[in-house]
DRENRO-490308 format. One line per field, with one value per residue (C-alpha): residue number from 1; residue in three letters; z, x, y. Coordinates in Angstrom, 1 decimal. Last residue first. Layout:
<pts>
seq	[NUM:...]
type	[ALA:...]
pz	[Z:...]
px	[X:...]
py	[Y:...]
</pts>
This chain:
<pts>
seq	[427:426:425:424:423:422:421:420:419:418:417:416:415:414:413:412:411:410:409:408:407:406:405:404:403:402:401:400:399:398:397:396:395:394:393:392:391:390:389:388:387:386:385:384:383:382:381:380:379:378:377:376:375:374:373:372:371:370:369:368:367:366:365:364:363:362:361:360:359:358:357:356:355:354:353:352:351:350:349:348:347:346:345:344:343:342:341:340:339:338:337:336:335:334:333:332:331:330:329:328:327:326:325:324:323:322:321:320:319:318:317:316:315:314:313:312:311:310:309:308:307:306:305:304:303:302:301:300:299:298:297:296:295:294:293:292:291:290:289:288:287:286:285:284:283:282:281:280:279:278:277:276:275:274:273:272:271:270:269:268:267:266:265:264:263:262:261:260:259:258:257:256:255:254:253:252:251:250:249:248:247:246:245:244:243:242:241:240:239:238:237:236:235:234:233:232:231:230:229:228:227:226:225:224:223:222:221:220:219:218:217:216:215:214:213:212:211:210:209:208:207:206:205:204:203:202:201:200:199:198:197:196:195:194:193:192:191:190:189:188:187:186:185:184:183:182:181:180:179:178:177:176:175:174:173:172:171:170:169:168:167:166:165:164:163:162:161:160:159:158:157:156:155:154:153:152:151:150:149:148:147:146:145:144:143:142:141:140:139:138:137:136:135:134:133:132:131:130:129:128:127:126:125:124:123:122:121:120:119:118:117:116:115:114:113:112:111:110:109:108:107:106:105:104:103:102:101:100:99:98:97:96:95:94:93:92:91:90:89:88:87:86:85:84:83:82:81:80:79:78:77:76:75:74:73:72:71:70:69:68:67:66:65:64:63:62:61:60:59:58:57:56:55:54:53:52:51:50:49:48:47:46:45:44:43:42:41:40:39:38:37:36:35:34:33:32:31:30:29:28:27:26:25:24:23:22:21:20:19:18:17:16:15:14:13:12:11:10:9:8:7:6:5:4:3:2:1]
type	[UNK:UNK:UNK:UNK:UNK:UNK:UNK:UNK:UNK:UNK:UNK:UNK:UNK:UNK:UNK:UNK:UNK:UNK:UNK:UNK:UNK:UNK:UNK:UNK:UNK:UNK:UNK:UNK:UNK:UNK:UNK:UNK:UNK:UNK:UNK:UNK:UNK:UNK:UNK:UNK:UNK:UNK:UNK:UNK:UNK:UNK:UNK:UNK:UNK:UNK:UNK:UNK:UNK:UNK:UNK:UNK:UNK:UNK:UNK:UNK:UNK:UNK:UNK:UNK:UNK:UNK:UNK:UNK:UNK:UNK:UNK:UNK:UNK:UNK:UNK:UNK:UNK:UNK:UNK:UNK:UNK:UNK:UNK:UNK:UNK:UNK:UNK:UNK:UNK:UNK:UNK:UNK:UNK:UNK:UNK:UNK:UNK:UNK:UNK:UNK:UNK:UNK:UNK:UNK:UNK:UNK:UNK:UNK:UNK:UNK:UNK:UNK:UNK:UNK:UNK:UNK:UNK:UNK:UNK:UNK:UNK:UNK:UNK:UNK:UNK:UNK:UNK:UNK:UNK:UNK:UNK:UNK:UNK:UNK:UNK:UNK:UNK:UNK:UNK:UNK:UNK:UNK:UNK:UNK:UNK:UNK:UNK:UNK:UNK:UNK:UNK:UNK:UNK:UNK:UNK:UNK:UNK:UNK:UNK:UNK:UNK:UNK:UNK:UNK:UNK:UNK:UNK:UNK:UNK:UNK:UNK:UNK:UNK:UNK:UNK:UNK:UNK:UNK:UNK:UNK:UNK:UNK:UNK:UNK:UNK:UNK:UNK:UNK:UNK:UNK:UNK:UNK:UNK:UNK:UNK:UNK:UNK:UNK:UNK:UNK:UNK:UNK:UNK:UNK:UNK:UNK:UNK:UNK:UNK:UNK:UNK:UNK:UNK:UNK:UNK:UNK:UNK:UNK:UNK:UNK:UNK:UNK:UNK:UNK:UNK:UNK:UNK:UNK:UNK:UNK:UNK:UNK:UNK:UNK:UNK:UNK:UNK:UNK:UNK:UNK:UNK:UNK:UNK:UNK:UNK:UNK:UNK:UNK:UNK:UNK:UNK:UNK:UNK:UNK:UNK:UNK:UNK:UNK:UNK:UNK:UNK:UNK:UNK:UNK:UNK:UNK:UNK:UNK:UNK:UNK:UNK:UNK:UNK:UNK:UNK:UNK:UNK:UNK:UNK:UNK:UNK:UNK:UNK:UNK:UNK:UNK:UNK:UNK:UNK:UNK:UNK:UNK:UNK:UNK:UNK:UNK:UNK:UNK:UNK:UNK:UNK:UNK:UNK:UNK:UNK:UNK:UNK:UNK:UNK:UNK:UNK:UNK:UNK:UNK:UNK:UNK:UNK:UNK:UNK:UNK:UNK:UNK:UNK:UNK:UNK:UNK:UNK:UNK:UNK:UNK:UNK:UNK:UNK:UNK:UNK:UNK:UNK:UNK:UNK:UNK:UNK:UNK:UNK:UNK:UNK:UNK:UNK:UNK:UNK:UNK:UNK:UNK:UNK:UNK:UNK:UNK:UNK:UNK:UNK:UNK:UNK:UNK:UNK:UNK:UNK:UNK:UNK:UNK:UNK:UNK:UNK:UNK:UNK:UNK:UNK:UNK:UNK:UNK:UNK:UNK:UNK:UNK:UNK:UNK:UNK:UNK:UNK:UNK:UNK:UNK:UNK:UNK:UNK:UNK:UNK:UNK:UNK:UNK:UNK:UNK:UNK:UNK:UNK:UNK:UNK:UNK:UNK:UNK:UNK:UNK:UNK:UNK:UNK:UNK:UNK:UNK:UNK:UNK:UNK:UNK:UNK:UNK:UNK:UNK:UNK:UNK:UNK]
pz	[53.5:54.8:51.9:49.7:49.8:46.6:47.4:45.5:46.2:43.6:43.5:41.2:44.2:45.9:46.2:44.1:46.0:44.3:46.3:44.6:45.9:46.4:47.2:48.0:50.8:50.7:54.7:55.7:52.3:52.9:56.6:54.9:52.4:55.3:57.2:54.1:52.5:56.0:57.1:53.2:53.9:57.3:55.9:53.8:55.9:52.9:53.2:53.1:50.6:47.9:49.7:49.1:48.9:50.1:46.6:45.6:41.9:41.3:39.9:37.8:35.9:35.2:31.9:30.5:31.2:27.2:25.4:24.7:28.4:28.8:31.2:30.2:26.1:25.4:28.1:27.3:23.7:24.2:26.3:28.4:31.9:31.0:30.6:34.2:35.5:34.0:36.0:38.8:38.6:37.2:41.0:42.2:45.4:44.9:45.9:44.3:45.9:43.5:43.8:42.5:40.9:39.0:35.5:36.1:35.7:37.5:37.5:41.0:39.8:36.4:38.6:41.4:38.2:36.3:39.7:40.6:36.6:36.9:40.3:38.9:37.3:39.8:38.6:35.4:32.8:31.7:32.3:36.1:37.1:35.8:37.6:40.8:42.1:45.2:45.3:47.3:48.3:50.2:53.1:54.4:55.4:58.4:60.6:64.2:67.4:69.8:71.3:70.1:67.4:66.0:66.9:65.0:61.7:61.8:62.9:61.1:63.3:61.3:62.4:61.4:62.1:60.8:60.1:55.9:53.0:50.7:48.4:44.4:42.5:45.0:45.5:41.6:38.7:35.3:34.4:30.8:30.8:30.9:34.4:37.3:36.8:40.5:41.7:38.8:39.5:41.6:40.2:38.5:41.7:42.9:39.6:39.6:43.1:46.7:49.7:51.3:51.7:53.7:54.8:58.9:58.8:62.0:65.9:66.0:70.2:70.6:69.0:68.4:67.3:63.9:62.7:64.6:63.0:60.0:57.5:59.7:56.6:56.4:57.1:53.8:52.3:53.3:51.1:48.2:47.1:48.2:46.0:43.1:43.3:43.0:40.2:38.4:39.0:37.1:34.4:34.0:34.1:30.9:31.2:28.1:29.0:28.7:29.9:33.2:33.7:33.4:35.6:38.4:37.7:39.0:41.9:43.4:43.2:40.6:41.2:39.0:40.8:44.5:44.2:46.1:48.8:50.8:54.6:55.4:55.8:57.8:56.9:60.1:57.7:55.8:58.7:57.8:60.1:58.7:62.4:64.1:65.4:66.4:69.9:71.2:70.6:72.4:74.8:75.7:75.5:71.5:71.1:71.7:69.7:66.5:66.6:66.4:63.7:62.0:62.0:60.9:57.6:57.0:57.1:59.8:60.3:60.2:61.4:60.1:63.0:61.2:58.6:60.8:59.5:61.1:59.8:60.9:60.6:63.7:63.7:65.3:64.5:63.8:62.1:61.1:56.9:56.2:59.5:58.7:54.6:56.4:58.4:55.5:53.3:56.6:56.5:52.7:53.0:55.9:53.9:50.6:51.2:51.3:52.0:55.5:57.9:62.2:63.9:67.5:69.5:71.9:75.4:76.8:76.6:74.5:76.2:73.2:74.9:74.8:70.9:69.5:72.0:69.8:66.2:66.7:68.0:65.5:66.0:68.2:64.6:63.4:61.1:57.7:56.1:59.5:60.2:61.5:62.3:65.3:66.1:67.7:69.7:73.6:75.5:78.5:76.7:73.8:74.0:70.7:70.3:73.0:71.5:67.7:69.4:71.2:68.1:66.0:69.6:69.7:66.5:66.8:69.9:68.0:65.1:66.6:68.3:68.5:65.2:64.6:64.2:62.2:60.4:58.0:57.5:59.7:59.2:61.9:63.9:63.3:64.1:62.2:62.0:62.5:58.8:58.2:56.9:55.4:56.2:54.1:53.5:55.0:52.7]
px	[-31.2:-33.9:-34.3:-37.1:-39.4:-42.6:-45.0:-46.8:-49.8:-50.9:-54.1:-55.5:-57.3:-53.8:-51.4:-48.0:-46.1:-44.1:-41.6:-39.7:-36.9:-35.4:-32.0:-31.1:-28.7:-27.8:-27.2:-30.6:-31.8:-31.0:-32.7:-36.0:-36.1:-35.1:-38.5:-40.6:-39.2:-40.5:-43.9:-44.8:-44.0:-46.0:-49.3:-48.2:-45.3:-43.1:-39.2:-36.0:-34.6:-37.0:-39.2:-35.9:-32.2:-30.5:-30.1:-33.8:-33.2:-30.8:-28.5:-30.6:-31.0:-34.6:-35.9:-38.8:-42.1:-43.2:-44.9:-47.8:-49.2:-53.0:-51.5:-52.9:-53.8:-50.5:-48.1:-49.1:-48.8:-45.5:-43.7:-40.7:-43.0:-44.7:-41.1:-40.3:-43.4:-43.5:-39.5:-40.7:-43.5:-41.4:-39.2:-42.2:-43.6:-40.7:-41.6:-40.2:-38.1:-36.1:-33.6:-32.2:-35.4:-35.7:-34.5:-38.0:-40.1:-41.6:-44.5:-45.8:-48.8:-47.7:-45.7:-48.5:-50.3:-47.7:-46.3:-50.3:-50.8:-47.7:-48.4:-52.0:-49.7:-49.9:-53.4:-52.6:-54.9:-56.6:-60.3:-60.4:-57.4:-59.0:-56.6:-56.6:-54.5:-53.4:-51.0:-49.1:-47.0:-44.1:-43.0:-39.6:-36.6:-34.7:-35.8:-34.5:-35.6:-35.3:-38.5:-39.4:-38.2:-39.9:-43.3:-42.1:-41.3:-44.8:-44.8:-43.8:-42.9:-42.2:-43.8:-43.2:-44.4:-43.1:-44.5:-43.5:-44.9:-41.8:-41.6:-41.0:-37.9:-36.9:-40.1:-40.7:-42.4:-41.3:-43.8:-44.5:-43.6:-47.8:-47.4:-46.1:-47.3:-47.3:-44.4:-42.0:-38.8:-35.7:-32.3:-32.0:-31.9:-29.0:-26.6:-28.0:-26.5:-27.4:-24.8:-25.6:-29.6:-31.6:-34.8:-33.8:-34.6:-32.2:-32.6:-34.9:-35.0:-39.0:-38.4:-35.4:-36.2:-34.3:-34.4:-30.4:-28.4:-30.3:-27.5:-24.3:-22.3:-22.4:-26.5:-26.3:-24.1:-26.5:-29.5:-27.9:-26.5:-30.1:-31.7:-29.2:-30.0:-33.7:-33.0:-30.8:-33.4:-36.8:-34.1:-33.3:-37.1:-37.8:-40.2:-41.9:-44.4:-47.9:-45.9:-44.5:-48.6:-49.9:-47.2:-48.5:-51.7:-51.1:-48.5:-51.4:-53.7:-56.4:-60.4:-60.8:-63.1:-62.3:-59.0:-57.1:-54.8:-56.2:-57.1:-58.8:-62.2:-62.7:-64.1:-67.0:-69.3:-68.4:-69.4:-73.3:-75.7:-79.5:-80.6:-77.9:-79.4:-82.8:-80.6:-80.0:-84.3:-84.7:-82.7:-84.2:-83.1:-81.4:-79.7:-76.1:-77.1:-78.8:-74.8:-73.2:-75.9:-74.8:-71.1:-71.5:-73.1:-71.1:-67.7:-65.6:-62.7:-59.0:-57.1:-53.5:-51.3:-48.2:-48.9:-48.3:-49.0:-48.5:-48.9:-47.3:-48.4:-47.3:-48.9:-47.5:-48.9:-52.3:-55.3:-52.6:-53.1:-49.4:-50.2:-53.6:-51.8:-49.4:-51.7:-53.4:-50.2:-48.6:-51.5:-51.2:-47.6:-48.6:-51.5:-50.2:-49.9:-54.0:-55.3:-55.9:-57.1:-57.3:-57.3:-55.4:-56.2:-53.5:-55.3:-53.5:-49.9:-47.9:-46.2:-46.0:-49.0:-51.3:-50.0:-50.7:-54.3:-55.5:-54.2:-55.3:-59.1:-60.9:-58.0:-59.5:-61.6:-58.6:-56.6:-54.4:-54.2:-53.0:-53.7:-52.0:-53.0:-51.5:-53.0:-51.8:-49.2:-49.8:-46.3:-46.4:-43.1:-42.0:-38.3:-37.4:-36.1:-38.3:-41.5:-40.5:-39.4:-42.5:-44.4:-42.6:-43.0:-46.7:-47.1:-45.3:-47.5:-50.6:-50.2:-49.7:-46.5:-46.6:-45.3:-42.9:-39.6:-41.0:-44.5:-43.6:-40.0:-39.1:-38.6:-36.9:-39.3:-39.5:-38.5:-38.7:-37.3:-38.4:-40.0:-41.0:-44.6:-43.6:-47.0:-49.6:-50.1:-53.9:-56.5]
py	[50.1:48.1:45.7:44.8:42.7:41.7:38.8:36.6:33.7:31.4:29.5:26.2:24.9:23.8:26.3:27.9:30.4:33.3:35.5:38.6:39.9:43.7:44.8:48.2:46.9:43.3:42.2:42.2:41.3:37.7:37.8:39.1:36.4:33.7:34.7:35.4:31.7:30.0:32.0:31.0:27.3:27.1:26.3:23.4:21.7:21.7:20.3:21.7:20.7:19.9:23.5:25.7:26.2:29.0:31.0:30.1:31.5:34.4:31.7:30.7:33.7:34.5:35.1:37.1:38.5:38.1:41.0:42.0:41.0:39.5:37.3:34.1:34.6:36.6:35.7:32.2:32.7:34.7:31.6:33.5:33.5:30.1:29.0:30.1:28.7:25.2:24.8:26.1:23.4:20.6:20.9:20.4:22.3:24.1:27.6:30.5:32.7:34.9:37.2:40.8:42.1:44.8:42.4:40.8:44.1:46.9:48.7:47.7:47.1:45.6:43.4:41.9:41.4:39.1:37.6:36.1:35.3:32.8:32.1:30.4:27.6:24.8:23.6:23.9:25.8:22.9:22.8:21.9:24.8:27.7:30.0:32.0:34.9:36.6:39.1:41.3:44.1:46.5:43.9:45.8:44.1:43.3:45.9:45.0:45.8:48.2:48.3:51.4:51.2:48.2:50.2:53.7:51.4:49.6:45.5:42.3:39.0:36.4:32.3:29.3:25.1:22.3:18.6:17.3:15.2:15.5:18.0:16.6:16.1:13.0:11.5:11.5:13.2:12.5:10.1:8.9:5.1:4.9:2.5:4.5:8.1:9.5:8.3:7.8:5.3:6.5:6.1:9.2:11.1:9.0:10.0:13.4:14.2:13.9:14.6:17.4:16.3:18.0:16.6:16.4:20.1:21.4:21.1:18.1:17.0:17.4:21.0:23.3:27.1:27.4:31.0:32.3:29.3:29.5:31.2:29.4:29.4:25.5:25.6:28.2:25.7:22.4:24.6:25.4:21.8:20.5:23.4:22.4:18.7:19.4:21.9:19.3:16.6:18.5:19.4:15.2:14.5:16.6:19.3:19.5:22.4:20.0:17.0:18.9:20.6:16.9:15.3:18.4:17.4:13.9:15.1:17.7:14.9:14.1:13.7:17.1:19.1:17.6:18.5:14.7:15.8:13.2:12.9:8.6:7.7:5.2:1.9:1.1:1.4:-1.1:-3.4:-3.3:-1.4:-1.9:-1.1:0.3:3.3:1.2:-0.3:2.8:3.6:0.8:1.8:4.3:8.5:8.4:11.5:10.4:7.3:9.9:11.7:7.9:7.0:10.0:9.0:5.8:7.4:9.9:7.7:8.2:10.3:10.2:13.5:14.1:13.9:12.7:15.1:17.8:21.8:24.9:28.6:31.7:35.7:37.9:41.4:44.4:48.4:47.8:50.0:52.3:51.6:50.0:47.7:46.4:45.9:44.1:42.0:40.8:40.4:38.3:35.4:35.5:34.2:32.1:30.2:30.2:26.6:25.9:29.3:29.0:31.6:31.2:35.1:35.3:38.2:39.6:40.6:37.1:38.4:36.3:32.9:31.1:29.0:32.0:32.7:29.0:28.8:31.8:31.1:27.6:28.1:25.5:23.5:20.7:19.8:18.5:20.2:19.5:23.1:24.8:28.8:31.4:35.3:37.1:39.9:43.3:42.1:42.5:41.8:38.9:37.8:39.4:39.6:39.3:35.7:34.6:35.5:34.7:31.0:30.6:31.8:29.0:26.3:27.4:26.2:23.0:22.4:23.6:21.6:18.5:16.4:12.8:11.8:15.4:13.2:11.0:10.2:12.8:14.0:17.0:20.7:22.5:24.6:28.3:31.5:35.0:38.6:42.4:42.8:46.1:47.5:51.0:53.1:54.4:58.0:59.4:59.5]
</pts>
């Protein structure tokens, strides 16, 4: 078997981040995609080049998106002989997106791959109900009309109620914020932690835009030229001021829109290619991509559907044989801030270690201040698919200039998934 490869990491774009239903309102997914991969094509000089594949993918889609990957990379400007390849794994999606072509690239098959992800909440698609929308297939079919008329026999207006997108898990009937609460309740998350982190990732996130940190991976789009979710000025005093959003009437709920991601439209994209491809080109190796994981959990009969990263970092780990104190950062996603903070302890609990993660012994503790140095999702926002494209792009950049570093990300996902990922840097 012949000896794998070193996967590196040549650098990232992507849009800023916007608010739903703002900035992003008339865009879609595949002109904020194309923008990410327009900005990875400029940035390195790509244009009219043949990469290997690109592979992206949008949670929220319309039907037009059955070809994103493809259109995405001919409107960035790619050569038209590079294959595009749709996947979607909720908000794992452009993390796992890069694993896949990582392990193409560490095995020869490929030698450049761009993974990204796009998602727009503002242009979430609103269909119709079954039943309208099988009389409207049988009135294309129908030849008289007669038989026109016979669709709508026993029609009642309540069919014309559309059906609108929701984040809703279809084996429990709760949303990602409900069993989220669950998870915070469960662990004893107090609401006051849950603010401190989302204050801190604020704090962290308007220094690294002080220090000029994402002055070279923002790609402007329809006139946003940084995430318009940052917030330099928040504090504990205006976080505590906002009621519950998901638990409003038991007294119980921790969860609000402040400690929790906001619904977001963005789009990103990192470039990762062989060693003897990068070079030849000239280009930069930020970082190196060395291994993954993919994990689910039993979600519907109470093992948190936001806690599968715990099992995802505890393999990925034991693989690589290696523990928490060989890691020098952290990037864990903050879907909710009570969801990194239901990780950690889950890490340092020895019956969930135990019974979970089949370990002897607890994972451990994680400094803080190794934790999401630049801010993360609170901050900057979560546009599902494109999250993973976003903390691998900054990840790589942070190592770039910390040699013999190495960082761990950890992604929660809907479904009762996690997603991890091990970098390390170039020197």
């Amino acid at each position: 078997m012949a000896e794998l490869r070193k996967v590196a990491i040549v650098g990232s774009a992507r849009t800023p981040f916007a608010r739903g239903h703002g900035a992003y309102a008339e865009e879609s997914n595949l002109t904020l995609l194309g923008t990410a991969l327009g900005g990875v094509t400029d940035k390195f000089g790509l244009k009219g080049e043949k990469i290997d594949e690109v592979m992206a993918g949008a949670v929220i889609g319309h039907s037009r998106d059955f070809n994103l990957a493809r259109e995405a990379a001919l409107d960035a400007g790619l050569s038209p002989r590079t294959p595009g390849t749709n996947i979607q794994i909720a908000c794992g999606t452009s993390l796992q997106a890069a694993l896949v072509l990582g392990a193409k690239i560490a095995t020869g098959e490929i030698e450049s791959g761009i993974a990204a992800g796009s998602d727009n909440v503002s242009d979430a698609p609103v269909v119709l109900g079954d039943k309208l929308q099988h009389r409207m297939i049988e009135l294309s079919r129908a030849r008289s009309m007669g038989e026109k008329f016979g669709v709508f026999k026993g029609f009642s207006f309540g069919e014309l109620r559309p059906v609108a997108p929701s984040t809703q898990e279809p084996r429990t009937g709760l949303s990602m914020g409900e069993h989220c609460e669950l998870m915070a309740r469960n662990w004893g998350i107090s609401r006051r932690a849950q603010d401190e982190l989302a204050v801190a990732s604020h704090h962290n996130a308007a220094k690294a835009y002080d220090e000029g940190f994402h002055d070279d991976l923002l790609v402007s789009c329809a006139g946003l030229v940084r995430d318009n979710n940052v917030r330099a000025d928040t504090s504990l005093e205006k976080m505590a001021s906002l009621k519950p959003a998901f638990d409003k009437s038991s007294g119980l709920g921790t969860l609000t829109a402040a400690n929790s991601t906001p619904l977001t439209d963005g789009a990103s994209a990192v470039l990762l290619a062989s060693e003897d491809w990068a070079r030849a080109r000239g280009l930069p190796v930020l970082a190196y991509l060395t291994m993954g994981r993919v994990a689910g959990n039993d979600f519907a009969h109470g093992e948190g559907l936001l806690m599968a990263p715990t099992i995802a970092v505890s393999e990925l780990l034991a693989r690589a044989g290696i523990g928490f104190d060989d890691i020098d950062y952290f990037e864990l996603h903050e879907a909710f801030a009570a969801q990194v903070l239901c990780t950690l302890k889950a890490w340092n609990d020895p019956a969930y270690c135990r019974d979970v993660l089949g370990r002897e012994a607890v994972m451990g503790q994680i400094d803080p201040a190794r934790i999401n140095v630049k801010g993360s999702s609170l901050a900057y926002g979560h546009p599902f698919a494109a999250t993973g494209a976003r903390i691998l792009g900054s990840t790589a950049k942070l190592l770039s200039t910390e040699p013999g570093k190495r960082a761990l990300i950890s992604i929660c996902t809907a479904g009762g998934m996690g997603v991890a990922a091990l970098v390390e840097s170039s020197a």
